[in-house]
N, C-alpha and C positions, 0 to 999 in steps of 0.2 A: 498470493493465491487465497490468502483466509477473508481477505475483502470479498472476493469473488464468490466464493463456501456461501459467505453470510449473506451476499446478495440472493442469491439463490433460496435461501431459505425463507425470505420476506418476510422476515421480520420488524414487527412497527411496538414500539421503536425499536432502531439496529441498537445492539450492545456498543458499548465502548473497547475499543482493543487496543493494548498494550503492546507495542515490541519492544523488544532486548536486541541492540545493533549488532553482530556482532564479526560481520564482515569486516569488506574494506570500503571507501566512500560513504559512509556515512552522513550523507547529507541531510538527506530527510530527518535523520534522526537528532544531527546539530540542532535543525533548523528548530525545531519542535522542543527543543532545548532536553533531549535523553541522553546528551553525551554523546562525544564520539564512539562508543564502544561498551565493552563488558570489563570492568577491571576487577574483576574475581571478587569482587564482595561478596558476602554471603545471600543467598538466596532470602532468605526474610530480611534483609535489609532491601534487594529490588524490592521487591513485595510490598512494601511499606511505602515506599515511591510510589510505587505503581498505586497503590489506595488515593495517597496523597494529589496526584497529581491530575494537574487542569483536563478536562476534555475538548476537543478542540473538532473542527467539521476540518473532512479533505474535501477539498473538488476532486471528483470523479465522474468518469464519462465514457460511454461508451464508443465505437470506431467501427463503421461498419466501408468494407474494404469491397469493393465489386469489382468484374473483370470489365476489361474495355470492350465495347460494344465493336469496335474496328477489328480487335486483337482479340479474339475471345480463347483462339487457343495456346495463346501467353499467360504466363502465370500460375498460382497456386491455385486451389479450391480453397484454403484454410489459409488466415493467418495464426501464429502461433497466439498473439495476444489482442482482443479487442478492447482492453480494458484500461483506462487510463488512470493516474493519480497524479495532482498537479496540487505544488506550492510554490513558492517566490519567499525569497532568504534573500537577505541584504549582506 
């Protein structure tokens, strides 16, 4: 959702942003090489990472979802997410 936030605020250029995984599936964050997880280091040790570390572009895109022209009164008015973020990991 902070993708989204900073969409909205159009900024040129967008910031660099940082996550800390700290779910479960982790992938995005393997891939991008952040670890699987948060293993309790201390806070200015991420921090220090986080300085340190490469910047990198996501593809993102947006999804716009209409009703059927046959079926108009099937389905929602909203989807919850039109927002997409896509990588490929080996």
């Amino acid at each position: 959702w902070i993708l989204s936030a900073l969409d909205e605020l159009q900024m040129n250029p967008q910031p660099p942003v940082a996550v800390l995984p700290l779910g479960t599936g982790n992938d995005l964050a393997r891939t991008l090489n952040w670890g699987g997880g948060y293993t309790d280091e201390p806070v200015s040790k991420v921090l220090c990472h986080v300085e340190d570390g490469a910047v990198v572009q996501l593809d993102r895109w947006n999804l716009l979802v209409e009703k059927s022209a046959v079926q108009p009164e099937e389905g929602t008015q909203k989807l919850p997410l039109n927002v997409f973020n896509n990588y490929f990991s080996l």
